[in-house]
C-alpha positions in Angstrom: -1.6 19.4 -17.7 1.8 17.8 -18.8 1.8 15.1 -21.0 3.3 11.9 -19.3 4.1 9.0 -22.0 4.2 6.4 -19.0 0.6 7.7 -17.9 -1.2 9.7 -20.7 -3.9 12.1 -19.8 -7.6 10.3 -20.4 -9.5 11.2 -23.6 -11.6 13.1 -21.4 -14.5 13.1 -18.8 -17.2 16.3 -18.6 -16.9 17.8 -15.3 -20.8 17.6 -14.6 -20.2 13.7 -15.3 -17.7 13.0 -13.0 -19.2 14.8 -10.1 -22.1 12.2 -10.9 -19.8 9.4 -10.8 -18.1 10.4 -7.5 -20.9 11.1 -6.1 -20.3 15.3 -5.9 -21.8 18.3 -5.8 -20.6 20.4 -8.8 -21.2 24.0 -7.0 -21.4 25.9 -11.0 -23.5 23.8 -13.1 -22.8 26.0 -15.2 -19.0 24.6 -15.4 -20.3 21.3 -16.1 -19.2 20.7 -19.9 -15.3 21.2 -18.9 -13.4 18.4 -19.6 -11.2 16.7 -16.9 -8.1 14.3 -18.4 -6.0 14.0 -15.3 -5.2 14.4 -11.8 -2.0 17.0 -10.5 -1.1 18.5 -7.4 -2.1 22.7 -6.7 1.1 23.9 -7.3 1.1 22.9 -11.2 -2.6 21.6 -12.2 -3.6 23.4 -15.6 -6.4 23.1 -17.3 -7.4 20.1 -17.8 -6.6 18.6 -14.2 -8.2 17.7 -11.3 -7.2 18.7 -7.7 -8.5 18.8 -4.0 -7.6 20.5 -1.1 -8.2 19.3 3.3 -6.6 22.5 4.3 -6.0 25.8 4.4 -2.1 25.3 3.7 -2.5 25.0 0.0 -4.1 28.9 0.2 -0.8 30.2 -1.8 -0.6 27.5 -4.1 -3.9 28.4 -4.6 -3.6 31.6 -6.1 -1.8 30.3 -9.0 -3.7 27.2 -9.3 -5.2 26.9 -13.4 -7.0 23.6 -12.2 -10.4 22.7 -14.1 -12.1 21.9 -11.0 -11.2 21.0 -7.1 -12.3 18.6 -4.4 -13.2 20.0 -1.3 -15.1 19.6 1.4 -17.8 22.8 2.2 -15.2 24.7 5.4 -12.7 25.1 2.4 -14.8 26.1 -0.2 -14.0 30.5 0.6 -10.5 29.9 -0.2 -11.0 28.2 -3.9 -10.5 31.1 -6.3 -13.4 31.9 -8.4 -12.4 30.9 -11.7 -11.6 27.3 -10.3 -15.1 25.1 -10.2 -15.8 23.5 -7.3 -16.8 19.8 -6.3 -18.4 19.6 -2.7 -17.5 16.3 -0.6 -16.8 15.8 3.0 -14.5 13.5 1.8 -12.1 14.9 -1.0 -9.7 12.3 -0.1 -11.7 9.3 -1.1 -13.2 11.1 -4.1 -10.2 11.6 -5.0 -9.0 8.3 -5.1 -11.7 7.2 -6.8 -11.4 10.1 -10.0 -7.8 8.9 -10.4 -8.7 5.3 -10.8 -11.4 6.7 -13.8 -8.4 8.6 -15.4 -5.6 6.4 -15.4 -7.3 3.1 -14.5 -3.9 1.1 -16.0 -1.8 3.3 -13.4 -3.9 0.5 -10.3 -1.4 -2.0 -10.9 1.9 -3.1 -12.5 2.3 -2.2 -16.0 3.0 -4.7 -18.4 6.7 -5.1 -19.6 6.3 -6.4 -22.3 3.6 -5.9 -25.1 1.9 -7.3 -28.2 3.0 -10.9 -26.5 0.4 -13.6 -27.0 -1.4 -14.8 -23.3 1.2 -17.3 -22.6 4.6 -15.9 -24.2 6.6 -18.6 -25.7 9.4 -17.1 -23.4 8.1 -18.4 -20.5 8.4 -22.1 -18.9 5.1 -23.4 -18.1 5.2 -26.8 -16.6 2.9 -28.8 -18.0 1.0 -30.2 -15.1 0.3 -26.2 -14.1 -3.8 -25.7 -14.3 -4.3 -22.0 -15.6 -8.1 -20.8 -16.4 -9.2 -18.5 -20.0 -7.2 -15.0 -20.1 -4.4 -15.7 -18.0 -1.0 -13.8 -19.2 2.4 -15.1 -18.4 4.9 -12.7 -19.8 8.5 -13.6 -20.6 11.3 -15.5 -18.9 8.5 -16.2 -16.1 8.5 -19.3 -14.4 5.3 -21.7 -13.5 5.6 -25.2 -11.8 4.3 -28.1 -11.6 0.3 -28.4 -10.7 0.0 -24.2 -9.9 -3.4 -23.2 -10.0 -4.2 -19.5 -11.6 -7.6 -18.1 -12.1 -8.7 -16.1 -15.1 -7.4 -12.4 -15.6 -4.7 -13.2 -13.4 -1.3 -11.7 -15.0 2.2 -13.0 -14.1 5.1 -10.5 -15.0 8.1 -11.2 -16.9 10.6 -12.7 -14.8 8.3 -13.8 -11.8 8.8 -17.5 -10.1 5.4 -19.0 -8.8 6.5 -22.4 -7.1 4.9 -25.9 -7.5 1.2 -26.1 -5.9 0.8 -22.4 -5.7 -2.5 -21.4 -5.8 -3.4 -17.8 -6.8 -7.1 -16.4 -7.7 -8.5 -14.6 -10.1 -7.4 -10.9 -11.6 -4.4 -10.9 -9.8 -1.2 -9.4 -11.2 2.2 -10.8 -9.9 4.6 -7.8 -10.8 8.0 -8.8 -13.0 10.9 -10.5 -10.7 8.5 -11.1 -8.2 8.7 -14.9 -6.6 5.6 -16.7 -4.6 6.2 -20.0 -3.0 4.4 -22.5 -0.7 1.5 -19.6 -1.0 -2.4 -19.7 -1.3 -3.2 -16.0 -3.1 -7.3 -15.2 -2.9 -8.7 -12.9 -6.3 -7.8 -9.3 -7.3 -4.3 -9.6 -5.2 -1.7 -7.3 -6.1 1.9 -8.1 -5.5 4.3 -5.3 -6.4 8.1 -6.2 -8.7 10.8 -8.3 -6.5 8.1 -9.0 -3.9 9.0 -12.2 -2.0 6.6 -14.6 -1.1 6.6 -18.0 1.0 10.7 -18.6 1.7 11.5 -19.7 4.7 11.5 -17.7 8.1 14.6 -17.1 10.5 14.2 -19.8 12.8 17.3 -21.9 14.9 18.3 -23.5 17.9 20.9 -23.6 19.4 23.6 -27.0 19.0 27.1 -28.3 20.0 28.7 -26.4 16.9 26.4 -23.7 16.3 22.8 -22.6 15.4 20.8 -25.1 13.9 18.4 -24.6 11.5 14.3 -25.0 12.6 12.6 -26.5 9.3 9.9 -24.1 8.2 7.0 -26.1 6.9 3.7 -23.7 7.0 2.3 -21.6 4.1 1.7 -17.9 3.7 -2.4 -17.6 2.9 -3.2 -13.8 1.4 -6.6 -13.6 1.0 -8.9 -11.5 -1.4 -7.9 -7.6 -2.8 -4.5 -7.5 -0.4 -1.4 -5.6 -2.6 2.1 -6.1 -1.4 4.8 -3.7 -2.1 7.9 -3.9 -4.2 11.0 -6.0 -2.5 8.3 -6.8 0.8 9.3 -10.4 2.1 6.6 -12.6 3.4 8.3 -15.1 5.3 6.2 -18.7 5.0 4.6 -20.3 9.1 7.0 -22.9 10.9 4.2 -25.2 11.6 1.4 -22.8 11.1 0.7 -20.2 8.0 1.1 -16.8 7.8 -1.9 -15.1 7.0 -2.7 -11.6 5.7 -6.1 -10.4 5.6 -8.3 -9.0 3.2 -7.8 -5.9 2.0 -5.0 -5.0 3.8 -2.3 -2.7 1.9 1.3 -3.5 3.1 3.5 -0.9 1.7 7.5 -1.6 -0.4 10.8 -3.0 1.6 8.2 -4.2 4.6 9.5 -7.5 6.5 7.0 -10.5 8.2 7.8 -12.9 9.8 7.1 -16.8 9.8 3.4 -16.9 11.7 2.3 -13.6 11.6 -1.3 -13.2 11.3 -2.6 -9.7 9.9 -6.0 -9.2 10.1 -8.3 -7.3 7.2 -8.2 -3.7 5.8 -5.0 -3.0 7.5 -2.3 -0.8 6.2 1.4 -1.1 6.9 4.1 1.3 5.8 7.9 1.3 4.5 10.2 -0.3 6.3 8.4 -1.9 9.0 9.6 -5.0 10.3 7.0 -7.4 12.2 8.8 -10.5 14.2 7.2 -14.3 13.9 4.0 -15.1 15.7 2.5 -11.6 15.9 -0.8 -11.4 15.9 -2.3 -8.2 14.0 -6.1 -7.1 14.1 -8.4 -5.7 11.8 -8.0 -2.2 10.9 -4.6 -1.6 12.3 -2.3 1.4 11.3 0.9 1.1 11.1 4.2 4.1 10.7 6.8 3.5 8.6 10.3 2.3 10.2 8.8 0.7 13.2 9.8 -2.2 14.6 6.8 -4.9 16.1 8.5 -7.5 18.7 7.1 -11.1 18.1 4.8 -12.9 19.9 2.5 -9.7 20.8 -1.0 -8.7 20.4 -2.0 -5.8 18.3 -5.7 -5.3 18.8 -8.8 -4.3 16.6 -8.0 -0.4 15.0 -4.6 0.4 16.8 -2.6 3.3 15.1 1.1 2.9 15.8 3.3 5.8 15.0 6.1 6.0 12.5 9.9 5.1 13.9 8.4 3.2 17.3 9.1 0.2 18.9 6.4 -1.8 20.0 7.4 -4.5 22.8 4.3 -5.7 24.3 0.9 -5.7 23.9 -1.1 -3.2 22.5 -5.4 -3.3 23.7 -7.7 -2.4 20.6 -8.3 1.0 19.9 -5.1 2.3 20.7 -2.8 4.6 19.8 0.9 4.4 20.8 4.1 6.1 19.6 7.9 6.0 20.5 10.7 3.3 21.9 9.3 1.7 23.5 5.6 2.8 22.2 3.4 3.4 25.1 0.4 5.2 24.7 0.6 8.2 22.7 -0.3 11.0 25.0 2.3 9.7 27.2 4.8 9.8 24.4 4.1 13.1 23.4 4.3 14.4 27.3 7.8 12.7 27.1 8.9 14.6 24.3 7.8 17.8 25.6 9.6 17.3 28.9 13.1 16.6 26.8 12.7 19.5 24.5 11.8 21.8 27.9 14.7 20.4 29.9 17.4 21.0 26.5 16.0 24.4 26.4 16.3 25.0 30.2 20.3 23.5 29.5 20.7 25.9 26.8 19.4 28.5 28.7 22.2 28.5 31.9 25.0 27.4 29.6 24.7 30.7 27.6 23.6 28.2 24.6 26.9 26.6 25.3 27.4 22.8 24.9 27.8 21.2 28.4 
């Protein structure tokens, strides 16, 4: 276990008590006064750490693994060496998850930038017609206009810009550099640093002398436990809002348009850019680097894969892949075909470019 001044180890949990706390089953009982501080990877965990496996890839790693304990579910449990102890789940994943909040709880969100700053730093501009409940922290050179609403526990980061009427919840943290305008923000809503929130969307028509600009007067609505990745724009509605579900996790550098409405627990990756007026469903799955055309439906629990380019339509359950994304099977198919026909063109050109 390294020492990492941005993320120390935890003072320490007993193995037998964490198992209890995720929920389990610690296979040695007789392991259960180790103590675990942190979380690593196979490769380098040491004593001390806390690692899991959902494969049998990591059987090398393995090998040389000092870890205190693993997470894995019972098919991998042969493979664990028998110094290691071992913590039975079907879902290592999750329980994962769940030990590294335990360890490094201040690792969930945003770290402060500055500290030892009283709640409302003297540095900041708080206008004086802005509403904020007990326990809120404004941190330096941040910026509150006039009548914003912010619940208690909520923390605004050095630097941020919340615009008049903004309304944001309670425990929140709005992440330095960050700006929110013309917003509504529910409780426990985390937006990453340089987020954008509520500008204007691309809209124009076209005039005598060029485009002209289509005024954007909607809101963007997040509601309850969303987080919004570092430099993700969240364009405001042109008439309507744009609304992003509960729950739903939309990853950094992500673009949405003016009108989009995301429904709960979705998750959306890097680089994905989603045009105005889509409509998104709950429990939808995103790739990184794909492009979603405006004006579509996206139903219930669709899974779109990385790098496609969805056009039209998509029914619920779905999933789809490739430009332009079509059902995934099909994709799949068309990829084998190209790699057999380049291999059959290889094949009478002696390997030869044609």
């Amino acid at each position: 276990m390294e020492y990492n001044e941005f993320f120390p180890p935890h003072e320490g949990v007993r193995l037998k008590d964490l198992a209890l706390r995720l929920g389990a089953e610690l296979v040695d009982e007789s392991a259960g006064d180790r103590i675990i501080r942190s979380v690593a990877p196979v490769a380098r965990a040491s004593d001390g750490d806390l690692c899991y496996v959902l494969s049998r890839r990591n059987r090398d790693d393995l090998a040389k693994c000092q870890a205190s304990a693993i997470l894995c579910d019972n098919a991998l449990r042969s493979i664990i060496p028998g110094h290691i102890p071992v913590l039975l789940t079907d879902k290592p994943h999750t329980l994962f998850a769940m030990a590294g909040a335990l360890l490094h709880p201040k690792a969930l969100r945003p770290t402060p930038i500055v500290s030892g700053e009283p709640a409302v730093s003297a540095a900041a501009f708080v206008d004086p017609t802005a509403r904020l409940e007990p326990d809120v922290t404004i941190e330096p050179m941040a910026v509150i206009g006039a009548r914003v609403e912010i619940g208690s526990g909520t923390r605004i980061g050095a630097g941020a810009v919340i615009g008049a009427d903004v309304k944001i919840g309670r425990d929140c943290t709005i992440a330095a550099g960050a700006s929110v305008l013309n917003a509504l923000i529910g409780n426990g809503v985390i937006i990453h640093n340089g987020a954008r929130i509520g500008q204007d969307g691309f809209g124009y028509a076209p005039g005598p002398r060029g485009m002209l600009k289509i005024v954007q007067i909607g809101r963007v609505i997040i509601q309850d436990n969303v987080e919004i990745g570092a430099n993700t724009t969240v364009d405001r509605g042109t008439m309507d809002d744009t609304v992003i579900g509960e729950g739903t996790k939309i990853d950094n550098l992500v673009q949405i348009g003016h009108n989009v409405r995301i429904g709960r627990y979705c998750g959306i990756v890097s680089q994905v850019g989603i045009a105005g007026s889509t409509r998104i469903g709950d429990g939808v799955m995103i790739g990184g680097a794909s492009g979603i055309n405006g004006h579509i439906t996206i139903g219930d629990g669709v899974q779109i894969a990385a790098m496609s380019g969805v056009v039209a339509d998509v029914p619920a359950g779905e999933r789809y892949g490739g430009i332009p994304a079509r059902p995934l099977k099909d994709f799949l198919r068309d990829m084998a075909e190209i790699v057999t026909r380049s291999g059959n063109r290889a094949k009478k050109t002696g390997g030869k470019q044609e």
